[in-house]
N, C-alpha and C positions, 0 to 999 in steps of 0.2 A: 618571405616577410609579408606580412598582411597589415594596410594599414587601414583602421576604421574611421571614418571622417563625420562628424555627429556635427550637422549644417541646417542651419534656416535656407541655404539657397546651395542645393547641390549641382544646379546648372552652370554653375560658374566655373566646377572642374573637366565640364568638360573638352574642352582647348590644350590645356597642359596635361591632358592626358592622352589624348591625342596625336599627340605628331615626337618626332623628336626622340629621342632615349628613352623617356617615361613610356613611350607608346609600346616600342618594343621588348621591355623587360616587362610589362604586361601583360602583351603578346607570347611571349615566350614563357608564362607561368614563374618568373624570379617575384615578382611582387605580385602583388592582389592590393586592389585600391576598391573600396566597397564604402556608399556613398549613403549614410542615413538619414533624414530628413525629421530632425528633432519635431516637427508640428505634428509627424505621425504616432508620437508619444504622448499629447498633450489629453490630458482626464477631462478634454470636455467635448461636444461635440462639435462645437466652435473653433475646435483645433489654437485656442489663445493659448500664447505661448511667454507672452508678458505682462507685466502690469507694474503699475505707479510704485515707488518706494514709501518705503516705511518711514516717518519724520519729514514726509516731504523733499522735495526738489526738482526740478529739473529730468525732462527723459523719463523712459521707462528703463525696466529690470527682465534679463530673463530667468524667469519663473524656474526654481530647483527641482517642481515634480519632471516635466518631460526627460529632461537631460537625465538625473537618475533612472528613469526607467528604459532612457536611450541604451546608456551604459547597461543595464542590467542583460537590455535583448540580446548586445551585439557577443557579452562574455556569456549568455548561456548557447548562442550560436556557435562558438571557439569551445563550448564544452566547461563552463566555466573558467577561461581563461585567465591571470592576474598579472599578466603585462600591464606595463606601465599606461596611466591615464595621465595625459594632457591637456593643461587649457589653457589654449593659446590666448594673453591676454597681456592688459602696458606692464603689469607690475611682475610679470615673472623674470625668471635670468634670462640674461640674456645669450640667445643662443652664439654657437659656437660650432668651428670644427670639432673639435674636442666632443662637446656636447652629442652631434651629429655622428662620430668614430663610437660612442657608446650607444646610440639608442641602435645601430644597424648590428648591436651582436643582440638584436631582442626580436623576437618571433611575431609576436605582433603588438602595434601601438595603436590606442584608441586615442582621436583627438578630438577636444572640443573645441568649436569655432564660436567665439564670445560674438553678440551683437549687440546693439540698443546702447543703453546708458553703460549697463554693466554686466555680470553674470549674480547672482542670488549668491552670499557668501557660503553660504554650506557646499555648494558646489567645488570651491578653491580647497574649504578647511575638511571637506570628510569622505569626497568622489573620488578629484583631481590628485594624483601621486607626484605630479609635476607642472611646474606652471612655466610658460616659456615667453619671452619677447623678441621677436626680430628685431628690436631695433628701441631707440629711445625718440619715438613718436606715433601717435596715434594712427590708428586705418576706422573704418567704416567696421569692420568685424574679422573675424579671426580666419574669414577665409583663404586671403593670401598667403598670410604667416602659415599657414596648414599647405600652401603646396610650395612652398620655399622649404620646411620641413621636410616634406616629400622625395621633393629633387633632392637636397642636399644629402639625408641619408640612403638614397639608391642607389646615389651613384656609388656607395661603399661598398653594396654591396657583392660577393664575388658574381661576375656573369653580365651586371650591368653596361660596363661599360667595356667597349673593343678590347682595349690594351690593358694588361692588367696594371702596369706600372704607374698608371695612370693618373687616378687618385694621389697617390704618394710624391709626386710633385706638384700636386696642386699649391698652388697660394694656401699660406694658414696648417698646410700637413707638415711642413717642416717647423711650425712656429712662425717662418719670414714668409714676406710677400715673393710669388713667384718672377722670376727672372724674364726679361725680354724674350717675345719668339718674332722666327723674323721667316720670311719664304720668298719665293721666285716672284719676282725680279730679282738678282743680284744689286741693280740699281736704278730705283726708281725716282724721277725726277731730280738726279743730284744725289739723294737720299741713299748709300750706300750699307750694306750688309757688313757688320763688323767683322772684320777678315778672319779672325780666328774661330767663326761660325764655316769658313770656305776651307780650313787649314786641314781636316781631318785627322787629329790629335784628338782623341778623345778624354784624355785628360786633360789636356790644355782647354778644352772646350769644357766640362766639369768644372773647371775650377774658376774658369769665368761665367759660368752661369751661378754661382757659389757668391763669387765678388759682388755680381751684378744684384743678385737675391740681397746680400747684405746691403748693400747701397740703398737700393730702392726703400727696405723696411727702417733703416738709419735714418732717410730724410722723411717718408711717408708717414712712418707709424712705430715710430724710435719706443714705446712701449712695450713692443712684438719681443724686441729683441732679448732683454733680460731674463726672461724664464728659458732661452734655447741654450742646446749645449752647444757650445763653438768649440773646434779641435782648436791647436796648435797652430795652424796656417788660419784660419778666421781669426785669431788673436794677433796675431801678427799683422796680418792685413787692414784690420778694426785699429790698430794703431798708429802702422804710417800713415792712414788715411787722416784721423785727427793732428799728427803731423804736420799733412801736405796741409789742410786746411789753416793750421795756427800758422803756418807760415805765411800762405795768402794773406791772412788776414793783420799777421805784422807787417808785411810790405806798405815800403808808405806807398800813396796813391799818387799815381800823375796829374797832374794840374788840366786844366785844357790847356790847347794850344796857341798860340800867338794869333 
């Protein structure tokens, strides 16, 4: 996988490229991270790379010549390449595992890292093949969102990470939030390891990490749940638990005390 990162400030990847996971599936030729510096495209010799908006307002714009001819270099370098283009910016989807599981079956992605006020809209309507948001609030420029991209779809990729099973229980791969992990101490400060983690059943121990996953995304992020397929035993479960809960919740309540 080759990703192409088209940046006002390429120094800023160098840390998360560095250390950690990212560092060694670079190391080891699984990715390619190649770092363009959009000012080296700019038609002037001033290297300006924005300017004031059209109608007035507020901030500047960056300018649609360099980024076009960013994009142009990095897909006749790939041989003319037509992998998907990215620009990261507030108003695209918002990204997703989902989102993340399709862009790692793609050979390479170009991204654009928005700054300033905004990007030049020709860039969004006739460059960009996708526009993406981390999140539903602003940053400084699309640098971050471009290595949160990064990380997220490498680590799909096969070879990246140690264990292959890996991935596939993450938080969000099954639809739910991932289940509690717990380690040695067996008991720290009082703070005891739920027995059926010590029990070596490994069904019984599946089927509480299943419960536990439900539980968590029920009170967390009870949205997750609807789109997931739940067997026969989640159904089951998903229902004594409203249940046990309407019960609580019809018990009358004890007074204080005398």
């Amino acid at each position: 996988m080759v990703f192409d990162i088209l940046t006002l400030f390429p120094e800023m990847f160098s840390g998360p490229l560095s250390a950690s996971i990212l560092k060694r599936a670079v190391a080891a030729g699984i990715i390619t991270v190649r770092l363009t510096n959009i000012r080296d495209y700019a038609p002037n010799k001033h290297r300006i790379v924005d300017d004031t908006p059209f109608g007035g307002g507020a901030g500047m714009v960056l300018k649609p010549e360099p980024v076009f001819r960013a994009v142009e270099a990095v897909r006749r370098s790939r041989g003319g390449d037509t992998g998907p283009v990215v620009l990261l910016c507030p108003r695209g989807e918002r990204f997703s595992q989902t989102m993340a599981q399709e862009l790692a079956r793609e050979e390479h992605i170009v991204l654009i890292c928005g700054r300033y006020e905004g990007v030049d809209e020709r860039v969004g309507d006739h460059l960009a093949t996708r526009e993406i948001s981390i999140g539903d609030y602003v940053l400084t420029g699309g640098e971050l969102p471009a290595m949160v991209l990064v990380d997220a779809v490498s680590r799909l990729i096969p070879g990246v990470l140690g264990e292959i099973t890996a991935p596939a229980s993450d938080s969000f791969a099954s639809g739910l939030l991932e289940h509690p992990h717990y380690t040695k101490p067996r008991d720290f400060q009082g703070m005891a390891v739920p027995e059926v983690l010590l029990s070596g059943h490994h069904a019984r121990i599946n089927r509480w990490r299943r419960e536990e996953s439900l539980i968590r995304t029920l009170v967390r992020r009870p949205e997750l749940v609807e789109p997931v397929q739940l067997d026969a035993d989640d159904r089951v479960f998903i229902k004594e638990l409203a249940e046990h809960i309407n019960r609580l919740l019809a018990s009358p309540r004890q007074g204080p005390g005398p």
